[in-house]
Phi, psi and omega in degrees: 000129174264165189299101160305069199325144182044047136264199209235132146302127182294347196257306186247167179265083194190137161003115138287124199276009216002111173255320170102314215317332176299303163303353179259130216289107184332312193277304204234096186300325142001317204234146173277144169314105176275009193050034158305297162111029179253349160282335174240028171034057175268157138296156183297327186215110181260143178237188194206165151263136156267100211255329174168129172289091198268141187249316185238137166288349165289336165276021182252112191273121003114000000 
């Protein structure tokens, strides 16, 4: 990743300067982040419940 004029860095309140530091794997300072999800003790596969679809929006109640 190259340095992006005027985008907001994700980590500091700042520029971004490419630095990469965004990119790099919490567990292994080494590796770039593949989004394994093993720093925040995701499962390989997450799901949701779906409780109901509302199709027209006047029938969705608050």
């Amino acid at each position: 990743m190259e340095k992006t004029h005027g985008a907001q860095c994700v980590l500091y309140d700042r520029e971004c300067i490419g630095c990469l530091e965004c990119e790099t794997c919490d567990l292994d300072p080494n590796k770039v982040c593949d989004n394994c999800g093993k720093c925040i003790e995701m499962d390989d596969v997450a799901s949701i419940k779906i409780d109901k679809i509302y199709l027209n929006p006047e029938d969705y109640k608050e």
